[in-house]
C-alpha positions in Angstrom: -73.0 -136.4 -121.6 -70.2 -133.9 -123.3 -72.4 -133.1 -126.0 -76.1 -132.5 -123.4 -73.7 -130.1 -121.5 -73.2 -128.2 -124.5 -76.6 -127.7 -125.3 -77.4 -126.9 -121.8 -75.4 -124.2 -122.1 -76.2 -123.0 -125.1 -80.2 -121.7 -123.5 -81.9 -121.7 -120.2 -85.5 -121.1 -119.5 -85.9 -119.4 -116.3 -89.9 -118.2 -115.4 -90.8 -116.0 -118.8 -87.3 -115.2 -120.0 -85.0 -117.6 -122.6 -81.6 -116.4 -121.8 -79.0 -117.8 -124.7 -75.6 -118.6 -123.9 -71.8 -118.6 -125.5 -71.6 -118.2 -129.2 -74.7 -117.6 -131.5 -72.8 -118.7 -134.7 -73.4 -121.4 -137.4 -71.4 -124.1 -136.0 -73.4 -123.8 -132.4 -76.6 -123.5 -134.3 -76.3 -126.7 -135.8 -76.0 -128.6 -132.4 -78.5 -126.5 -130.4 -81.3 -124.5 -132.5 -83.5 -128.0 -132.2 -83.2 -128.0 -129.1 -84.5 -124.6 -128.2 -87.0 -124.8 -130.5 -88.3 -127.7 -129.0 -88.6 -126.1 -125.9 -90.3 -123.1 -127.3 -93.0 -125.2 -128.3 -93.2 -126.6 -124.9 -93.6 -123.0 -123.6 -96.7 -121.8 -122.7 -96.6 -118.4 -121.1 -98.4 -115.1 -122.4 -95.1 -113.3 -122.9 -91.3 -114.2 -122.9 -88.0 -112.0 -123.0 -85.4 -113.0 -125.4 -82.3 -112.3 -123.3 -78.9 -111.7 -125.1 -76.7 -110.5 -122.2 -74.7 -114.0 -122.6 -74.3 -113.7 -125.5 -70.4 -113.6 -126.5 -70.6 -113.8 -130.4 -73.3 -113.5 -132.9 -72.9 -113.8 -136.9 -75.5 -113.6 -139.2 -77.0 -116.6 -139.6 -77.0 -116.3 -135.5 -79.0 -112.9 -136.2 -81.3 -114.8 -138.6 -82.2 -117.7 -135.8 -82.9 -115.0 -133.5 -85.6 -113.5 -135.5 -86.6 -116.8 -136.2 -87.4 -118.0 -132.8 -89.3 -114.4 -132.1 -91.4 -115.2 -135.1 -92.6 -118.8 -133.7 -93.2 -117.5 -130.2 -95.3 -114.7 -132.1 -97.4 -117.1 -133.9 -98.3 -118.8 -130.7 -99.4 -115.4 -129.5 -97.0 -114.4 -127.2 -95.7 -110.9 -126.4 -91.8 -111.3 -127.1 -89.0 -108.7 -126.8 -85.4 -109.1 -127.3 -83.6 -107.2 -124.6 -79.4 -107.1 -123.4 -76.4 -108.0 -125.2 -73.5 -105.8 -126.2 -73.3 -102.7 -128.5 -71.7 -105.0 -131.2 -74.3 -107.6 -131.2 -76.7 -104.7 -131.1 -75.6 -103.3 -133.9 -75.9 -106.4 -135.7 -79.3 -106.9 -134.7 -80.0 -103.4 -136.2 -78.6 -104.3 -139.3 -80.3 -107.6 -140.4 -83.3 -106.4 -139.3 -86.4 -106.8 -140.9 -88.5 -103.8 -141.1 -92.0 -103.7 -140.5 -92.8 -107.4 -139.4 -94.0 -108.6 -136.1 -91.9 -107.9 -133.1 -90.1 -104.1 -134.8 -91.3 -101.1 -133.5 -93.5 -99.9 -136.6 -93.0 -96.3 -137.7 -95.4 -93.8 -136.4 -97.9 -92.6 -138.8 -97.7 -89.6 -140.6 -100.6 -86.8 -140.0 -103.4 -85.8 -143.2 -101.1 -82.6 -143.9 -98.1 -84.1 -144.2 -99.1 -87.1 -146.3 -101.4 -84.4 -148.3 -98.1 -82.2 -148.4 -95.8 -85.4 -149.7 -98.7 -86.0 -152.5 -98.8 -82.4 -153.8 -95.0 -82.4 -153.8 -95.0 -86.1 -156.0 -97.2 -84.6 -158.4 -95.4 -81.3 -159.3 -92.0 -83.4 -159.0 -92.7 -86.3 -160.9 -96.0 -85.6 -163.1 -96.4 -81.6 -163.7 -92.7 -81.0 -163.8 -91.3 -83.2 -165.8 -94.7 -83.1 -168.4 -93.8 -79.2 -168.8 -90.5 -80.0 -169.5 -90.6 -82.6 -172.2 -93.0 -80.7 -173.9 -90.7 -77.7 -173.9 -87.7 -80.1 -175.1 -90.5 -81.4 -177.7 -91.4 -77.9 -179.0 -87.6 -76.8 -179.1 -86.7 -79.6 -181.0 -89.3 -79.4 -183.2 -88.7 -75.7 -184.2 -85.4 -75.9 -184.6 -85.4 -79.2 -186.8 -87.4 -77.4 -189.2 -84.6 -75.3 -190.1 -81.8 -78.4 -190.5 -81.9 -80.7 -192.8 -79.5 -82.2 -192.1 -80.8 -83.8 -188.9 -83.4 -85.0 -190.3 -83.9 -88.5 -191.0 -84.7 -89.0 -194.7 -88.3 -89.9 -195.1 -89.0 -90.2 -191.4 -91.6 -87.4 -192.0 -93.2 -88.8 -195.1 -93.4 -92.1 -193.2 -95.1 -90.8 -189.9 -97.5 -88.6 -192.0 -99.1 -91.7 -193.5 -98.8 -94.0 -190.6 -100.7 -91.1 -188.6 -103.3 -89.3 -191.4 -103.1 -90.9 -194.2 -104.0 -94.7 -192.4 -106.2 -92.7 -190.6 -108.8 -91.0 -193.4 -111.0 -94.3 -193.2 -111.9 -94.6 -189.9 -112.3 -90.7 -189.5 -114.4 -90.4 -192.5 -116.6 -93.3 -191.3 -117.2 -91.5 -187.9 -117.6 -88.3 -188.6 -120.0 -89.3 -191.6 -122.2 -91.5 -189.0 -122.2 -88.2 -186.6 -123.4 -86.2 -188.9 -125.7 -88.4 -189.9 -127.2 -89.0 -186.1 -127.0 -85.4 -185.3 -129.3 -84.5 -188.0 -131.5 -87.4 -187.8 -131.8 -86.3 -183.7 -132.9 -82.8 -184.6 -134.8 -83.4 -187.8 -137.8 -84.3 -185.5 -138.0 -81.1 -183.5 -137.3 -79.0 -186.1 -139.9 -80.4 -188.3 -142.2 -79.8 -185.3 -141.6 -76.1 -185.6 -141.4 -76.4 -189.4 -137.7 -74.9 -189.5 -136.3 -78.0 -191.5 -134.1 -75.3 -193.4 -132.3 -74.6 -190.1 -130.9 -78.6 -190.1 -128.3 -76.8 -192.7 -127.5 -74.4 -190.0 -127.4 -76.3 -187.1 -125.4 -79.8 -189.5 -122.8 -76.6 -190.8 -122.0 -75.0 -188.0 -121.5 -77.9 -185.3 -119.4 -80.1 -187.4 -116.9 -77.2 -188.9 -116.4 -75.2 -185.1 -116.5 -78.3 -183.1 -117.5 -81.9 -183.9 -115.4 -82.4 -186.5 -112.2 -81.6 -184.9 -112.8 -83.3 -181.8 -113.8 -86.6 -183.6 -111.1 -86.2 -185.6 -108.5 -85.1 -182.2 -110.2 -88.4 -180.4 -110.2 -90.8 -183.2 -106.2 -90.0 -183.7 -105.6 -90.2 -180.1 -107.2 -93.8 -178.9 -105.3 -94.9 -182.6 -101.6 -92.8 -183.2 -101.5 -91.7 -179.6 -101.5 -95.5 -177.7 -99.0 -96.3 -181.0 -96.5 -93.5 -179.8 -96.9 -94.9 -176.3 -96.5 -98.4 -177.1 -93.8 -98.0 -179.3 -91.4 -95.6 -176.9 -92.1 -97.5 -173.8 -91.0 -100.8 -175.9 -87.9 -98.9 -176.8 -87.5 -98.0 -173.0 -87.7 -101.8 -172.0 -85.7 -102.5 -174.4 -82.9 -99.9 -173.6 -82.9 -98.9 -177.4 -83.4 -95.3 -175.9 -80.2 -95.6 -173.9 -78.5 -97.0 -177.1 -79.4 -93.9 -179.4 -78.1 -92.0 -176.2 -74.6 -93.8 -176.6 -74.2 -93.2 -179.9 -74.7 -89.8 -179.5 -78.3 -89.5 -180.8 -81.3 -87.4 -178.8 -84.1 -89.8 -178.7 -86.7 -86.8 -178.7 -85.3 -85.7 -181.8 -84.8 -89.4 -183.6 -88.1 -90.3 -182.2 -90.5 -88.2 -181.9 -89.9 -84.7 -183.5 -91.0 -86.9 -187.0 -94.5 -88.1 -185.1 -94.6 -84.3 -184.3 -94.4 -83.0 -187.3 -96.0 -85.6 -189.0 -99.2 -84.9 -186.6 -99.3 -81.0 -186.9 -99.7 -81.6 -190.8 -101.8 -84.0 -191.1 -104.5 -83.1 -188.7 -105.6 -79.5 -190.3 -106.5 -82.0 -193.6 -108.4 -84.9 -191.2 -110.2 -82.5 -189.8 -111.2 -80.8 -193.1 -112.1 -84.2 -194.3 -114.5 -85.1 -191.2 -116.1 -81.6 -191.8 -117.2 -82.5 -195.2 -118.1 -85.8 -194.5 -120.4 -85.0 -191.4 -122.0 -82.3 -193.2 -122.5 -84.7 -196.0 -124.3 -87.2 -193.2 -126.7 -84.1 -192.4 -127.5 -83.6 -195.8 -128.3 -86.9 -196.4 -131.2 -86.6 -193.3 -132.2 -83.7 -194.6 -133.0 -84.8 -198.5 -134.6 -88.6 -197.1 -136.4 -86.9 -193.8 -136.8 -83.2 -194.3 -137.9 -83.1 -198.0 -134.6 -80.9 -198.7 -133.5 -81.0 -202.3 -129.1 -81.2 -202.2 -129.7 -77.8 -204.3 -131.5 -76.1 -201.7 -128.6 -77.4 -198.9 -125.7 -76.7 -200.7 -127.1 -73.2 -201.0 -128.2 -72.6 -197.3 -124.6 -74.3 -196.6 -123.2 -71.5 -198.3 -125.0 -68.7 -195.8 -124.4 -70.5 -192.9 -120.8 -71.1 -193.4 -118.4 -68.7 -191.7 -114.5 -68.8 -193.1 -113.4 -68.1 -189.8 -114.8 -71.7 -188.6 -112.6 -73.2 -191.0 -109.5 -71.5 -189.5 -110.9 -71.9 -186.0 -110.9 -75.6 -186.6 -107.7 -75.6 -188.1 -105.6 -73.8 -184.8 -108.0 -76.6 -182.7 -106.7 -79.7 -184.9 -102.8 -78.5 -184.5 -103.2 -78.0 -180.7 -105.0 -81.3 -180.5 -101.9 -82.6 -182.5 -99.2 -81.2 -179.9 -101.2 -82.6 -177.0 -101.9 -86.1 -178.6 -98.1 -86.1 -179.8 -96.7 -84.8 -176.1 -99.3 -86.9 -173.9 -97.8 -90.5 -175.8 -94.5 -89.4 -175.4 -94.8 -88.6 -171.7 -96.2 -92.0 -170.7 -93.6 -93.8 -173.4 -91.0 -92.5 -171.6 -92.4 -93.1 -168.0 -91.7 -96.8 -168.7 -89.3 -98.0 -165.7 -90.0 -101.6 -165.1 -90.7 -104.7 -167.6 -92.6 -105.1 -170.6 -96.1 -105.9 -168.4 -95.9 -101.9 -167.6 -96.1 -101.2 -171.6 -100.2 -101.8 -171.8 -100.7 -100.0 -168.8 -98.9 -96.7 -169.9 -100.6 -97.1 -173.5 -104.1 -97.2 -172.1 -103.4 -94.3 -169.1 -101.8 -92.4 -172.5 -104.9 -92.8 -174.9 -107.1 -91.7 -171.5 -105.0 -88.6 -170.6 -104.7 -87.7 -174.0 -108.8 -87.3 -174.6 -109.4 -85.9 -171.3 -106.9 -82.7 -172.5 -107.8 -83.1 -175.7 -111.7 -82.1 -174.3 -110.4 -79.4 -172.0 -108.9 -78.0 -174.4 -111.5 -77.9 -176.9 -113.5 -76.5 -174.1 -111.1 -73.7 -173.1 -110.6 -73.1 -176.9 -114.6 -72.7 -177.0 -115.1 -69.7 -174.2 -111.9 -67.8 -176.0 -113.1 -68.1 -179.8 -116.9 -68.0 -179.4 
């Protein structure tokens, strides 16, 4: 009988309100938490009122069975609202609360400007902002390494320039060739149809030296060396190897990437030659097997049609192509917060970023030079 009188007093139902009694602690809970439960499940009114005012003591587990029981009269579907007690118990209500669930008074929504307003400010803060200033930590690092030796880490340079240009000759070559080749055999019919099959020279020259051949070359690099400079800084990110080099003294842009950088801006300019002369050499193939143009008579026309300053147009193009490739895997490298399921994710976002400036750039580079 000692032991029912406890539990009585530990609840009472009265209409729509469950008033709890005495101490809300571990200990009681263990004697009396069936007991209300049981009860709740017995209840069946539209809305009840969780009344703490008799409450004396609360811990947190007390806190925790609280919550509990408003989450099984929810799921009944019942209106419940916890009302009373003192400022302590309160207060502790306030703290172990859970934010957002059933039963908490949700946050009111924000309007279209200020959400809008909260975006724009993200981006600046956290995507424009801190682009602008790695590249400017890139490009000072790179200048100024130029002119010490002895911060240089022997045959880092060497090393990137073949892992980025050198690997890189086969799979350029290949597409600019095939380009050049499709280009020409595209326009062979129409100009055959005006019987201006000398103009394939023209039109083979002057596409692939002021623009195809660097942008093959700038996209080729960037889906291969661009997601490999991701990859391999956001690996040393998970990794905390970047926060090692930082303990021992050592800059990571400077260790890391001020050799892919260099490495990049040299090796470009000669890719980009290369896929020059090995589209034109797809166009002349077309025009000798379709156009009934001896290599003779090409070579020649080649030599009206070509303009020195395309040459040095497509070299400035290939080295800003470079720094963008170079900057654009870096930023997303270093972007790398969580685990090693991130690293894919920033490489492919890298090798899309970097061909979407790569091709505004090409364009912007377009309007001012031509």
């Amino acid at each position: 009988m000692a032991g029912k009188e406890k539990k009585a007093k530990s609840y009472h139902f009265e209409d729509n309100i469950l008033e709890l009694r005495g101490k809300f602690t571990i200990s009681e809970l263990n004697e009396s938490l069936y007991e209300i439960e049981k009860s709740i499940n017995e209840f069946r009114h539209d809305s009840l009122v969780i009344d703490l005012d008799q409450i004396t003591y609360v811990d947190s587990a007390g806190v925790t069975a609280i919550y509990y029981l408003r989450d099984r009269l929810i799921e009944q579907g019942m209106n419940v609202e916890i009302k009373g007690g003192s400022e302590d118990i309160k207060r502790k209500l306030e703290l172990f609360s859970q934010k957002g669930i059933h039963g908490e008074e949700q946050v009111s929504k924000t309007g279209f400007f200020e959400r809008m307003g909260t975006g724009l400010a993200y981006v600046y803060d956290e995507i424009i902002a801190s682009f602008f200033q790695l590249a400017a930590d890139i490009t000072y690092w790179s200048v100024t390494d130029l002119f010490k030796r002895q911060t240089r880490r022997k045959g880092e340079f060497a090393n990137q320039a073949v892992l980025i240009g050198v690997n890189a000759v086969l799979i350029v070559g290949a597409m600019s060739f095939i380009i050049g080749l499709v280009l020409a055999l595209q326009s062979a019919a129409q100009l055959r149809s005006f019987g201006a099959n000398i103009y394939i020279v023209d039109l083979t020259v002057i596409a692939m030296m002021s623009e195809m051949g660097p942008l093959i070359t700038a996209i080729m690099v960037a889906g291969r060396s661009g997601s490999s400079i991701a990859a391999e800084i956001a690996t040393m990110k998970v990794t905390n190897e970047t926060d090692a080099l930082r303990t021992m003294g050592l800059n990571p842009i400077r260790f890391i990437i001020v050799p892919k950088m260099h490495g990049a801006l040299v090796t470009l300019p000669f890719l980009t030659i290369i896929a020059d002369v090995l589209g034109i050499a797809g166009g002349m193939v077309i025009a000798v097997t379709s156009l009934d143009i001896s290599p003779m008579v090409f070579i020649h026309r080649m030599q009206e049609a070509f303009l020195s300053r395309d040459i040095l147009f497509g070299v400035i193009k290939s080295l800003v192509f470079a720094y963008l490739i170079v900057i654009t895997g870096s930023y997303f490298g270093f972007r790398v917060k969580q685990g090693a399921d991130v690293v894919g994710k920033v490489t492919t976002q890298a090798v899309v970023v970097s061909i979407s400036l790569v091709i505004i750039a090409d364009s912007i580079m377009g309007l001012i030079f031509y």
